[in-house]
Biotite code that builds the C-alpha atoms (Angstrom):
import biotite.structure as struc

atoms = struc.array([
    struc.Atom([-54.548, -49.268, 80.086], chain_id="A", res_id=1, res_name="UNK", atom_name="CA", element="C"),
    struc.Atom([-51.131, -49.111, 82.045], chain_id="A", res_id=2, res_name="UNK", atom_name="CA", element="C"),
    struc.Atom([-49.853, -46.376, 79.835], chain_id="A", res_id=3, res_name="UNK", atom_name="CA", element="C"),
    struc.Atom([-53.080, -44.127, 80.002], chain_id="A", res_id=4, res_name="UNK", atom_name="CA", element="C"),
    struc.Atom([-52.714, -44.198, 84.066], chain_id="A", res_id=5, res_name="UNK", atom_name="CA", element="C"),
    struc.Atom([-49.346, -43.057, 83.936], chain_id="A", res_id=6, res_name="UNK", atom_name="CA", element="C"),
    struc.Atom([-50.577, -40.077, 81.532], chain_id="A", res_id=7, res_name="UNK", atom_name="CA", element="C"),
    struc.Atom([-52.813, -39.505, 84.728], chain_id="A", res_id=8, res_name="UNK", atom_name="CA", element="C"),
    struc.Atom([-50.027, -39.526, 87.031], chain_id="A", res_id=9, res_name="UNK", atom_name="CA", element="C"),
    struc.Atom([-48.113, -37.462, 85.269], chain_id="A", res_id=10, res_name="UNK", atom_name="CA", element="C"),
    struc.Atom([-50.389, -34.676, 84.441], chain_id="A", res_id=11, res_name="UNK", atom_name="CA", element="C"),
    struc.Atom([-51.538, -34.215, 87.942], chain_id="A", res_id=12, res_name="UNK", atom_name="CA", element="C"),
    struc.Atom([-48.086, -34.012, 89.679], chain_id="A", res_id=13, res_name="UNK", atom_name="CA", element="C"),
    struc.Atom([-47.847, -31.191, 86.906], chain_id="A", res_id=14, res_name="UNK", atom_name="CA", element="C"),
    struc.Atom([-50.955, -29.586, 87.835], chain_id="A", res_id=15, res_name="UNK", atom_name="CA", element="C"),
    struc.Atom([-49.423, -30.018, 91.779], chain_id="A", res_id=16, res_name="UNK", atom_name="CA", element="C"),
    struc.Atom([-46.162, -28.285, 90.605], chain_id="A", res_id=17, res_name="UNK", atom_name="CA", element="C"),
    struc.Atom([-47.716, -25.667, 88.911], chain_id="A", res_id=18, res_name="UNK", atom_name="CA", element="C"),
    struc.Atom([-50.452, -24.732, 92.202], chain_id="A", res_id=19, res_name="UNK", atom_name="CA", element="C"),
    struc.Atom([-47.370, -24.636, 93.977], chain_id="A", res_id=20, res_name="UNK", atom_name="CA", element="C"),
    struc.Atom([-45.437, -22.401, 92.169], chain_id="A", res_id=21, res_name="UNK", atom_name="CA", element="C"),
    struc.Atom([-48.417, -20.166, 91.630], chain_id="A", res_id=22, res_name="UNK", atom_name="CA", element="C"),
    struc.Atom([-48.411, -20.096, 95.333], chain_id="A", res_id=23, res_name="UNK", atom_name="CA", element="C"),
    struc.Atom([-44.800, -19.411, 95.981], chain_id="A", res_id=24, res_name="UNK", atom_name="CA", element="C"),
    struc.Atom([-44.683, -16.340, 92.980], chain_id="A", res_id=25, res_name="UNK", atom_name="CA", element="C"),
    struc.Atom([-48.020, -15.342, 95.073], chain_id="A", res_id=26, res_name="UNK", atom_name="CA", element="C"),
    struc.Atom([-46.299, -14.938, 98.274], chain_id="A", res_id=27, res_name="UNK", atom_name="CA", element="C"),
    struc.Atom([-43.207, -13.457, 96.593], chain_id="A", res_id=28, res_name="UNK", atom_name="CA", element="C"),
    struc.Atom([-45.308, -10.611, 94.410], chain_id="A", res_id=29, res_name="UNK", atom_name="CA", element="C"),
    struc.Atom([-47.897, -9.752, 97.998], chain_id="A", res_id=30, res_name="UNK", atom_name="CA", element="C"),
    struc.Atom([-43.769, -9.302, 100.095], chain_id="A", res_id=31, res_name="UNK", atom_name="CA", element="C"),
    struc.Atom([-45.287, -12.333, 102.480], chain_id="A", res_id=32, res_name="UNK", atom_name="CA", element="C"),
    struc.Atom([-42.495, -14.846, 102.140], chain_id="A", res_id=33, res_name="UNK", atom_name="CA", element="C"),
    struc.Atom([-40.406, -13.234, 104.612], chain_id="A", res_id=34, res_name="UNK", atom_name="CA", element="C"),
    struc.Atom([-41.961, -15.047, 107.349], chain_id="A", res_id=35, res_name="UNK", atom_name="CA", element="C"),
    struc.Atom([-38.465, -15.372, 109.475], chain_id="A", res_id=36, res_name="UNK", atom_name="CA", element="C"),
    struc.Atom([-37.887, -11.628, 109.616], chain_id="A", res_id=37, res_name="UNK", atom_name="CA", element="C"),
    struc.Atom([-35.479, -11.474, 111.947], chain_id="A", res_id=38, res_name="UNK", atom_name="CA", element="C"),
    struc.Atom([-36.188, -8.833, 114.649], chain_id="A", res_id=39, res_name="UNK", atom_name="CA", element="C"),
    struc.Atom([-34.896, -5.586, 114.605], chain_id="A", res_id=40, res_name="UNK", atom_name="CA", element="C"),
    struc.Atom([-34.908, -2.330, 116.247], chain_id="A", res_id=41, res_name="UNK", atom_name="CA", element="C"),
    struc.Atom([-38.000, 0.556, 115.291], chain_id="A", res_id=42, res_name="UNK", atom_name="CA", element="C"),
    struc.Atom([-37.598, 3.870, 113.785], chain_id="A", res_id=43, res_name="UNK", atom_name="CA", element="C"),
    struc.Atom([-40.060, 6.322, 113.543], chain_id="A", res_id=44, res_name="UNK", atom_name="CA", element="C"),
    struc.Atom([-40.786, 8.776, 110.385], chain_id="A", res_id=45, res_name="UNK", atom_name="CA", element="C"),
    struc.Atom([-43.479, 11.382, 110.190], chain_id="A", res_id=46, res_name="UNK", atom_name="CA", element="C"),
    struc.Atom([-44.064, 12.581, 106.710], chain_id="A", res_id=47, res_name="UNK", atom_name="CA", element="C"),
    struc.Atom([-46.829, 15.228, 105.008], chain_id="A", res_id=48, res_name="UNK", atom_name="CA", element="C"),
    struc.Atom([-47.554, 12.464, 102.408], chain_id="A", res_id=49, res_name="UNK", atom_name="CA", element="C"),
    struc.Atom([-47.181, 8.667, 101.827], chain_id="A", res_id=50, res_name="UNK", atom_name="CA", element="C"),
    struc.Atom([-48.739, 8.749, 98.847], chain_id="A", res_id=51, res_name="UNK", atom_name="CA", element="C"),
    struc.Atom([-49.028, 4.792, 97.957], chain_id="A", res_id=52, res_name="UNK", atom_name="CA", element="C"),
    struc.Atom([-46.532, 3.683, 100.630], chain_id="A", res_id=53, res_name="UNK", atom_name="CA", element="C"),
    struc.Atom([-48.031, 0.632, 102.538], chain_id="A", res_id=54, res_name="UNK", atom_name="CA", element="C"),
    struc.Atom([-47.133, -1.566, 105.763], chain_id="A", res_id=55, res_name="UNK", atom_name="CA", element="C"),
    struc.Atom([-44.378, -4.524, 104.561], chain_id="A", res_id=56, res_name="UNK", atom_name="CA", element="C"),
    struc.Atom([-42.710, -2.349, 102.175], chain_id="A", res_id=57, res_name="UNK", atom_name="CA", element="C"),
    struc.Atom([-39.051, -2.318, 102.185], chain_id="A", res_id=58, res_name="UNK", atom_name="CA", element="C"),
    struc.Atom([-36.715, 0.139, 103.333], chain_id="A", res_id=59, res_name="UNK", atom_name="CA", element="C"),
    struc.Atom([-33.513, 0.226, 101.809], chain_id="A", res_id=60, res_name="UNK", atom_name="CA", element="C"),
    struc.Atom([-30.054, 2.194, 101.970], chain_id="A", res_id=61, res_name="UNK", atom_name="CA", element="C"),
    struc.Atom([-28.138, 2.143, 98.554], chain_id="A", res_id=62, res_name="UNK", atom_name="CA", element="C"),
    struc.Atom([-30.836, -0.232, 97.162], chain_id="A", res_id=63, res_name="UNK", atom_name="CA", element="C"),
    struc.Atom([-30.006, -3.199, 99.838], chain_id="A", res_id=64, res_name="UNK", atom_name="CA", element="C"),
    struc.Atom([-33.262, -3.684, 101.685], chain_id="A", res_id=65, res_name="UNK", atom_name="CA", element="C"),
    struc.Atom([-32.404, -3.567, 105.720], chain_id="A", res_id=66, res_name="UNK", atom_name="CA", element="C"),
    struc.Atom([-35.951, -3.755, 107.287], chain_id="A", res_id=67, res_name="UNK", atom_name="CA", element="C"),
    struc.Atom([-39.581, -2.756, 106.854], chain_id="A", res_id=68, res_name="UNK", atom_name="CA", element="C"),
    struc.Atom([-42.689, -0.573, 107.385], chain_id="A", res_id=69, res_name="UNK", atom_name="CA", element="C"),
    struc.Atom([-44.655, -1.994, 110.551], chain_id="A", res_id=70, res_name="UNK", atom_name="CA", element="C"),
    struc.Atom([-47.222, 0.179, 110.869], chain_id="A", res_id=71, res_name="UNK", atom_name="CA", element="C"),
    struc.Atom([-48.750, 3.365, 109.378], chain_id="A", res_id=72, res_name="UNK", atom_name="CA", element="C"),
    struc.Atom([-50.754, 5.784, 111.352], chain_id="A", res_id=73, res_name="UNK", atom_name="CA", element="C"),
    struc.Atom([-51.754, 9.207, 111.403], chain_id="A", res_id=74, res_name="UNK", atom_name="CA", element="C"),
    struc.Atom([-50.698, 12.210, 114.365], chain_id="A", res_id=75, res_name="UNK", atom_name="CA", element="C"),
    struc.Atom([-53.687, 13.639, 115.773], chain_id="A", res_id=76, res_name="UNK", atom_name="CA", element="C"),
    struc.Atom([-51.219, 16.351, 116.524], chain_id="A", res_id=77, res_name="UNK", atom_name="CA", element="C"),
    struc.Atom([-49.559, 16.984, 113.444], chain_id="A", res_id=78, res_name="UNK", atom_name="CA", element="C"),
    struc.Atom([-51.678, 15.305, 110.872], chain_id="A", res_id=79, res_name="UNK", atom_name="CA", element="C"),
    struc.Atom([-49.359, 13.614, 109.517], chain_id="A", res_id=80, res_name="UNK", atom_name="CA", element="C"),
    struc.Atom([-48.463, 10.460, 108.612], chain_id="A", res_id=81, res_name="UNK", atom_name="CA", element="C"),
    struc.Atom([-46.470, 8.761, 111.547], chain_id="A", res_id=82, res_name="UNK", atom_name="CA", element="C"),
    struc.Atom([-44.264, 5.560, 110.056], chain_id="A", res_id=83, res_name="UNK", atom_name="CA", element="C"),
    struc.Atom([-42.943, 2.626, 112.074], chain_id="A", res_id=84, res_name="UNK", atom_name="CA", element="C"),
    struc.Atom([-39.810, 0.873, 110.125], chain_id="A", res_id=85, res_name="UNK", atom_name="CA", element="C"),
    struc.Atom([-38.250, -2.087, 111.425], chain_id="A", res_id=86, res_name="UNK", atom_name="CA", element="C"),
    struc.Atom([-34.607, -2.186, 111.137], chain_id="A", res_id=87, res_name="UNK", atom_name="CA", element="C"),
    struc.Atom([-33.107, -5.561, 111.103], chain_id="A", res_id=88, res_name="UNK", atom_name="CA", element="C"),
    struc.Atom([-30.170, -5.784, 113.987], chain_id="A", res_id=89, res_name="UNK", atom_name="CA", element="C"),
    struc.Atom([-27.231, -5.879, 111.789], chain_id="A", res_id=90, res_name="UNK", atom_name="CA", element="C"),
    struc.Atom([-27.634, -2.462, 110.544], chain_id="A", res_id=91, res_name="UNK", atom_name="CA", element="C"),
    struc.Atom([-27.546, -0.614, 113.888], chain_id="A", res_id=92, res_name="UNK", atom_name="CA", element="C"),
    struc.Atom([-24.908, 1.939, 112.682], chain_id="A", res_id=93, res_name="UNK", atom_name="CA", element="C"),
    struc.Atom([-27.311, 4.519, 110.983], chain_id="A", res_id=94, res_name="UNK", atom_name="CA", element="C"),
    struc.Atom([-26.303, 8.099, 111.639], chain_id="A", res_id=95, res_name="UNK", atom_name="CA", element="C"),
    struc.Atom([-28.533, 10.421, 113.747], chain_id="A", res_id=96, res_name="UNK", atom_name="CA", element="C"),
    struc.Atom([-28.507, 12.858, 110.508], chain_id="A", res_id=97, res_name="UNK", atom_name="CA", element="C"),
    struc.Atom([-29.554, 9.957, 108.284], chain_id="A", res_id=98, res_name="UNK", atom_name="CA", element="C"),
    struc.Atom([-32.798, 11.379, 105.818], chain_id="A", res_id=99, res_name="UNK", atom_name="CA", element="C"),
    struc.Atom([-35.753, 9.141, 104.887], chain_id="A", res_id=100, res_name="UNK", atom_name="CA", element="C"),
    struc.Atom([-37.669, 9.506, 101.691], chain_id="A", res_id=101, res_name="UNK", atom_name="CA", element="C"),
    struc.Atom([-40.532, 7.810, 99.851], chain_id="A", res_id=102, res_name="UNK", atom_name="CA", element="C"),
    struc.Atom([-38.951, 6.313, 96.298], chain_id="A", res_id=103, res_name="UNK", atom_name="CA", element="C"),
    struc.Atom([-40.648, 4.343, 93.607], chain_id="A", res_id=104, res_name="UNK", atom_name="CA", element="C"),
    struc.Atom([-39.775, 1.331, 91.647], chain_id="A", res_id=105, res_name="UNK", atom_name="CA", element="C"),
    struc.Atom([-39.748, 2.317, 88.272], chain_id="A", res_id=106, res_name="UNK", atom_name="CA", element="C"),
    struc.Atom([-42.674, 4.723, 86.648], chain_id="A", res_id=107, res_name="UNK", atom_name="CA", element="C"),
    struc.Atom([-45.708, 3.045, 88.652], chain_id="A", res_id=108, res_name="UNK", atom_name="CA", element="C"),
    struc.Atom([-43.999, 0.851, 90.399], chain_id="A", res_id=109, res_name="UNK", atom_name="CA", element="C"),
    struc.Atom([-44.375, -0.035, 94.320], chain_id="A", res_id=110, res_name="UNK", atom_name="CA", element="C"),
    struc.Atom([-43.234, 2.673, 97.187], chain_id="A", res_id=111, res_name="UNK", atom_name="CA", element="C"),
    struc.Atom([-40.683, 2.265, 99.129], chain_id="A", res_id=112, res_name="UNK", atom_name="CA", element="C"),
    struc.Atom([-38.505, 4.065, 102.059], chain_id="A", res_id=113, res_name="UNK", atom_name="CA", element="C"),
    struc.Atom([-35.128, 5.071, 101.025], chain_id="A", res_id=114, res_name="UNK", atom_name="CA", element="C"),
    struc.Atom([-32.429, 6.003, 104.052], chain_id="A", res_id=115, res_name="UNK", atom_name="CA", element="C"),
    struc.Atom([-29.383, 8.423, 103.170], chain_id="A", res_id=116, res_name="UNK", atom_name="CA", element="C"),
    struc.Atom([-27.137, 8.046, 106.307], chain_id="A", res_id=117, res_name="UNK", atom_name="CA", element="C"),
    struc.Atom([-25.498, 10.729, 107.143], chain_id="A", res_id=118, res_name="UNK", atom_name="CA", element="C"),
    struc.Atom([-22.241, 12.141, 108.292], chain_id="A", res_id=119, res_name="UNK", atom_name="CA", element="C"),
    struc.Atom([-22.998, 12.107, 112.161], chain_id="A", res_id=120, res_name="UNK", atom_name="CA", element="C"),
    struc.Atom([-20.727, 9.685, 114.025], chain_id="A", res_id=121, res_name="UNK", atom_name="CA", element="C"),
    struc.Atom([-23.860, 9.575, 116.672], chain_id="A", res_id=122, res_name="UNK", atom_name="CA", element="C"),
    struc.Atom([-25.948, 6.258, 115.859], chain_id="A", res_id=123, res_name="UNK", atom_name="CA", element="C"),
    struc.Atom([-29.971, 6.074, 115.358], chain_id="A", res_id=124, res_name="UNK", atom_name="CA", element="C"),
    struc.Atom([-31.425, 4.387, 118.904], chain_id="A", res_id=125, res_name="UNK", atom_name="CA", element="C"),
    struc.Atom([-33.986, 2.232, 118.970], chain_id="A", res_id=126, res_name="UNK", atom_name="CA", element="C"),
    struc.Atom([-37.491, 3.783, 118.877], chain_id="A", res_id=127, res_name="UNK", atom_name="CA", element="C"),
    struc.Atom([-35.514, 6.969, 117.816], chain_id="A", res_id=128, res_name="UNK", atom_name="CA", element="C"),
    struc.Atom([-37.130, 9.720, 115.106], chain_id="A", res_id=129, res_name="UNK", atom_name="CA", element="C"),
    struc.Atom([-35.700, 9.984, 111.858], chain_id="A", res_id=130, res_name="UNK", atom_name="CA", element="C"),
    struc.Atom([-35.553, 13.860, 111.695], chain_id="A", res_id=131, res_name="UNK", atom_name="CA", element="C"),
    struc.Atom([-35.213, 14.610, 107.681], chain_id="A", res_id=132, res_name="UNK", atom_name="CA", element="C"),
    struc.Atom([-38.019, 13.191, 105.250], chain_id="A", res_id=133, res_name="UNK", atom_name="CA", element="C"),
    struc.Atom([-38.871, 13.826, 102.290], chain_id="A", res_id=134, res_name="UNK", atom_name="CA", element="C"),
    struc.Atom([-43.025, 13.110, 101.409], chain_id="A", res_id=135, res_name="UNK", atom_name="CA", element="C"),
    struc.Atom([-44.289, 11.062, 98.005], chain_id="A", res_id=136, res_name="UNK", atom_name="CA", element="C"),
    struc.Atom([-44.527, 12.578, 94.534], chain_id="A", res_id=137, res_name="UNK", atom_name="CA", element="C"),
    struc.Atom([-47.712, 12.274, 93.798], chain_id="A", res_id=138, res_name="UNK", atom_name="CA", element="C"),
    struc.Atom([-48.333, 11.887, 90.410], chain_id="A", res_id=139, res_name="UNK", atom_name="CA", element="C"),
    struc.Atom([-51.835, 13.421, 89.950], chain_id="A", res_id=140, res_name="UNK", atom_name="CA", element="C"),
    struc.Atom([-50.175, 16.619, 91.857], chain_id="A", res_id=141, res_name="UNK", atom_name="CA", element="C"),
    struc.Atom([-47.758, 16.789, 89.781], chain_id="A", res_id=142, res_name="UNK", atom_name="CA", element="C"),
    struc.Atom([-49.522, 16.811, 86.426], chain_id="A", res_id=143, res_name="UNK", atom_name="CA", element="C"),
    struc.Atom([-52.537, 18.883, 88.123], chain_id="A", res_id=144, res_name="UNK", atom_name="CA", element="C"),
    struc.Atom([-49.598, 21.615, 89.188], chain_id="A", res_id=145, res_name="UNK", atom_name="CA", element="C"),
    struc.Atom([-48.331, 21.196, 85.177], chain_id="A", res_id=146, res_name="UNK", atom_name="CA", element="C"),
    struc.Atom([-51.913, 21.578, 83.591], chain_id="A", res_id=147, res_name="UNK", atom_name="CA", element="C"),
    struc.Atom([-52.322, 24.825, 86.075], chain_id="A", res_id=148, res_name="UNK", atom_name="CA", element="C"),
    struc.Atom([-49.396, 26.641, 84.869], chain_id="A", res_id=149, res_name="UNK", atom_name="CA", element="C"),
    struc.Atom([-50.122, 25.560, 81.362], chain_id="A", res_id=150, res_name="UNK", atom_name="CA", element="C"),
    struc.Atom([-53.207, 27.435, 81.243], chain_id="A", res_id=151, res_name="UNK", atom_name="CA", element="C"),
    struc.Atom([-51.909, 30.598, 83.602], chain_id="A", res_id=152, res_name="UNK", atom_name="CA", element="C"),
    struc.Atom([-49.856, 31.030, 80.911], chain_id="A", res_id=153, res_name="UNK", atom_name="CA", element="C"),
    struc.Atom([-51.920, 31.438, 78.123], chain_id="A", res_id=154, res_name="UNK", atom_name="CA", element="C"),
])
């Protein structure tokens, strides 16, 4: 009888454990376990097309992530799509010439914003514009454009 209710025991702290790490791998996958996110300083990037790109996804120079998108929203003026990233503090030495672009991990992968400083030895204010972005591929355009020329020339 003694043995059978420490089978019990034992096979719900596994079932605990194994809540908890689905819960932890949860947060990790959705990009909500950065809680702490240190504040930062906000850059703004207006691009023609964000294809996938969504609010919390990282932006990166050289592959090391140094902030994220805040908020998404589209210019009544310009119709296009206005980007807020959040830049955390220690990487307040961006160049005024540094380009933004929308990247993919892997094939169909998650979006992301990629930053190529540049060579200007001015630095990127707070609530500054990053002048030189480049929009999404999106794949559907890109095999629609394909198919088109296929059959233009036949």
């Amino acid at each position: 009888m003694q043995s059978s209710r420490l089978i019990e025991i034992w096979v719900g702290l596994f079932a605990v454990l194994g809540l908890v790490a689905l819960f932890v791998l949860s947060m990790r996958v959705s990009n909500l376990s950065d809680f702490n996110e240190p504040d930062g300083y906000p850059l703004t990037a207006y691009f023609q097309n964000i294809g996938g790109l969504k609010v919390k996804a990282p932006v990166t120079v050289a592959g090391v992530r140094i902030g994220r998108v805040t908020a998404i929203e589209l210019d009544p003026d310009s119709f296009s799509a206005k980007v807020t990233l959040m830049i955390r503090p220690e990487f307040n030495q961006l160049p005024e010439d540094t380009s933004a672009a929308i990247l993919t991990s892997g094939l169909l992968g998650e979006q992301y914003i990629g930053l190529e400083p540049g060579g200007s030895d001015e630095y990127l204010k707070p609530g500054q514009r990053i002048e030189y972005t480049q929009s999404a591929l999106v794949l559907e355009n890109i095999i629609g454009q394909f198919l088109y020329n296929m059959a233009a020339g036949d």
